[in-house]
N, C-alpha and C positions, 0 to 999 in steps of 0.2 A: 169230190163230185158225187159222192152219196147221198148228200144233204139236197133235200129237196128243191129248199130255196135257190140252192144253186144251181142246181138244175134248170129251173126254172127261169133264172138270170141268165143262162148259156144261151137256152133258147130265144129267149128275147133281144139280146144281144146278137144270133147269129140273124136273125132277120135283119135288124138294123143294120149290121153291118152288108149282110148280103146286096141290101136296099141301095145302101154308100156307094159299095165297091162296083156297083152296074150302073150306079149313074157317072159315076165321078170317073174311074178310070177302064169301063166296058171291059172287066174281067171276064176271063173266061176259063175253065175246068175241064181237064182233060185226062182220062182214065180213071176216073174215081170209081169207077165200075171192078179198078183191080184190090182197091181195101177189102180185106174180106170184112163180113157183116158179124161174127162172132170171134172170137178168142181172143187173147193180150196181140195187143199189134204196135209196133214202133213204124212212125214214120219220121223219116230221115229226111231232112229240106235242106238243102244250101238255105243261106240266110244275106239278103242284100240290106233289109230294111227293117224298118219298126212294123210296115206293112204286111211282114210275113204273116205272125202269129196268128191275128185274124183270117187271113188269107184262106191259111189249112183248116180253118174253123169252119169257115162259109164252104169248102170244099169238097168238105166230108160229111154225112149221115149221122155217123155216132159222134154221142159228146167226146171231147177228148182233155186229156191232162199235159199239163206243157213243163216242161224245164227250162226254168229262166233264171238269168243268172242275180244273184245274191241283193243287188242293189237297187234291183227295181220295187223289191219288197220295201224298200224306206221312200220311194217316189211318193211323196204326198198325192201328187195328181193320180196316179194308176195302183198303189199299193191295196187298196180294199179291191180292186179287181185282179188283179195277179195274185194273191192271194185265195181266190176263190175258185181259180182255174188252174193254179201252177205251184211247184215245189219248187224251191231254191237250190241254186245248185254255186258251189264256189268254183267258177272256171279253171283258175290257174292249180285248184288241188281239191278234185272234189270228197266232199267225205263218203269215208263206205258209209253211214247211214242214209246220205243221198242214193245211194245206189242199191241199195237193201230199200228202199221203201219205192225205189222205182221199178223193181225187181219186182215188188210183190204187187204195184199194181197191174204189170202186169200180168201175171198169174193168177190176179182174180180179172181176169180180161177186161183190161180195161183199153183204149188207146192213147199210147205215148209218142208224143211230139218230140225228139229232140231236133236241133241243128248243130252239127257235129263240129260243125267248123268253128265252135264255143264263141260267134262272136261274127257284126257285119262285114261283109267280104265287097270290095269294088269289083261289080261285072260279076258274070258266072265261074268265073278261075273256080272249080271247086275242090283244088288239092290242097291239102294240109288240113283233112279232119284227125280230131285227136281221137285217141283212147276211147274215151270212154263210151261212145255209142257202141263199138265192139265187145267193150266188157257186158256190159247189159242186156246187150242180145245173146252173149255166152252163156251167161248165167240165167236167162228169162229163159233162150229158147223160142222166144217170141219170132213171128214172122214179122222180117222190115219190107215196108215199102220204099221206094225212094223217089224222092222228086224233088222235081225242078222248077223253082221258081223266075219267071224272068219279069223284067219290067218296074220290080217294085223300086230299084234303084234311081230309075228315072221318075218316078211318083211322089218318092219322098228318099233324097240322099241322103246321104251322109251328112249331119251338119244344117238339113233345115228342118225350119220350124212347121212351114205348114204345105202340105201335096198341093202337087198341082197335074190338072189333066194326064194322062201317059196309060197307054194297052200295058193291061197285068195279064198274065198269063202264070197257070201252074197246072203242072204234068204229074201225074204220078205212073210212077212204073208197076211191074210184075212183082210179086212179093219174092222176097229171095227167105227159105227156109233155112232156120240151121239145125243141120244133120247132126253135128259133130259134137261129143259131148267134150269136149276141149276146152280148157278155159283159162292157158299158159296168157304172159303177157303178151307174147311172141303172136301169139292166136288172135288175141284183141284187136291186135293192133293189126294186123292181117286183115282181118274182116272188117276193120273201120276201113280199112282200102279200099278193100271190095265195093263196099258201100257208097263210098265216093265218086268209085268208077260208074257205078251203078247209075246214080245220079247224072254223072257228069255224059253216059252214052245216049241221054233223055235228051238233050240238045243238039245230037248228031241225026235223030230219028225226025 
């Protein structure tokens, strides 16, 4: 995200999509006001669709960088764009170099995307996030926010090819800090909980 050009692609990109997403499914953003505007930040999203990534693009201020998993980088169609926006990450084992280079962006403050739940989830069920959004904010220190995505499942499921009309909606919460200089697996995995919970009390509000 350094690279000018790409910069530049982000923004051009979040208009058009911005453009899409309010015509086609009358999106709308809610709490974006709690991202803070400077330091490393993770944002945490349940994950229904392909619809998301964009989503939290169009919904935030600053550019941000996304973790996506391994095989989108060979999609012919999207590989020159996920590449330009996103690091790879191997779901089922991801490497500490993925997380050393996710670590350190955000420590030079940047904003990081993950979706914890490694993968599209039917409906909002948002339990069973893994590991590793916990390790990364252990080791970052970063503040997470967390949010809720609803709707994109009905926009574009599981399994099709192209959206159709359907209310997107996406929430972001409070930024939850981490105090605790703890970085046990026990701890990880704790605080991706939290996280989850965090997410998951956005659709009780």
């Amino acid at each position: 995200m350094e690279n000018w050009l790409n910069r530049l692609l982000y923004y051009l990109f979040k208009i058009l999509f911005k453009i899409f997403y309010k015509v086609m499914f009358c999106y709308e953003a809610r709490g974006s006001e709690n991202i803070p505007e400077t330091g490393g930040v993770i944002i945490a999203a349940n994950h229904l669709s392909y619809l998301d990534p964009p989503l939290v693009g169009i919904s935030i201020k600053r550019p941000a960088v996304y973790m996506a998993k391994e095989s989108l980088f060979r999609n012919p169609l999207i590989a020159w764009f996920v590449r330009a926006f996103s690091i790879p990450v191997d779901r089922e084992s991801p490497k500490p170099s993925t997380i050393k280079t996710a670590v350190d962006l955000l420590k030079k403050d940047h904003v990081l995307v993950i979706f914890p739940e490694g993968g599209r989830r039917r409906g909002t069920d948002t339990s069973g996030g893994r590991r590793g959004v916990g390790m990364i904010a252990a080791l970052s220190k970063a503040k997470v926010v967390p949010a809720l995505i609803e709707g994109t499942d009905k926009a574009l499921p599981v399994g099709a090819i192209l959206p159709r009309p359907a209310k997107v909606r996406i929430t972001f919460g409070t930024p939850l800090e981490i105090g605790s200089t703890e970085t046990s697996k026990e701890y990880q995995q704790r605080l991706s909980e939290i996280i989850m919970d965090r997410i998951k009390e956005l659709k009780e509000k």
